[in-house]
C-alpha positions in Angstrom: 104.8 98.7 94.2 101.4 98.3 96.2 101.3 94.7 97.1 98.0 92.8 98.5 98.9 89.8 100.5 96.0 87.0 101.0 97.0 85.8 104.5 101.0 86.5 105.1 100.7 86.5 108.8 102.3 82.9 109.5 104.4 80.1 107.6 106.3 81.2 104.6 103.4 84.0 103.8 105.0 86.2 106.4 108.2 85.8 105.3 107.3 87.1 101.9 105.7 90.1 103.3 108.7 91.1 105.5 110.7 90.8 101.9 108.3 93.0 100.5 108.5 95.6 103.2 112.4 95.3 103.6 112.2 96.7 99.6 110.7 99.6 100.0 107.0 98.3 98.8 103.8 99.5 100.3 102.0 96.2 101.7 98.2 95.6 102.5 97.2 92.0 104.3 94.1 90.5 104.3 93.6 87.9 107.3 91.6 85.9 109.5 94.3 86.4 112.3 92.6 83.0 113.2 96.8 83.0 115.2 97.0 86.5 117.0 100.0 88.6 115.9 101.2 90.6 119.0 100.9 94.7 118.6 104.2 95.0 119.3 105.6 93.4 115.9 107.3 95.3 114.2 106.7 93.8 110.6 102.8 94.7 111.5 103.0 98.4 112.4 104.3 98.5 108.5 101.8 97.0 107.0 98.0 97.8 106.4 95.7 95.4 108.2 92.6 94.2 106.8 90.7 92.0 108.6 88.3 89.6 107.2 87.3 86.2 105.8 88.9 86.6 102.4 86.4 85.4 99.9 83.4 86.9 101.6 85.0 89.8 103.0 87.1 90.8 100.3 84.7 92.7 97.7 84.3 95.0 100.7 87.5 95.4 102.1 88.8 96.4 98.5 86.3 98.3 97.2 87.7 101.4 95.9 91.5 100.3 96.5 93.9 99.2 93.9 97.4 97.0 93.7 100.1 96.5 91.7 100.0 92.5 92.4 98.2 90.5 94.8 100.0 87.4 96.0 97.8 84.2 97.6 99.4 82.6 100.1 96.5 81.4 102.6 96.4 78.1 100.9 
């Protein structure tokens, strides 16, 4: 399944993406990365970065791309 996580880089949100990626799904993130997530994390070199200010950004950074679910956890 192609999963699009709304932040997922800190609190519970990250936990729920390294679920996702343990089972085998394909994961995108969108983020601020407002906290910097070192390179050398593992749980990041799996995962498709996008990098933006998710309401403003996010027409753009989707924009020919589709998911299976997308899961909201910056708030």
């Amino acid at each position: 399944m192609k999963i699009l996580f709304i932040g997922g880089t800190r609190f519970y949100g990250k936990h729920m993406v390294e679920i996702a990626v343990a089972n085998g799904h394909e994961v995108a993130v969108l983020s601020r990365f407002q906290t910097p997530v070192p390179q050398s994390e593992a749980l990041f070199s799996k995962v498709e970065i996008l990098k933006g200010d998710g309401i403003d950004d996010l027409p753009r950074l989707v924009q020919g791309r589709a998911w299976d679910a997308v899961i909201d956890v910056c708030a």
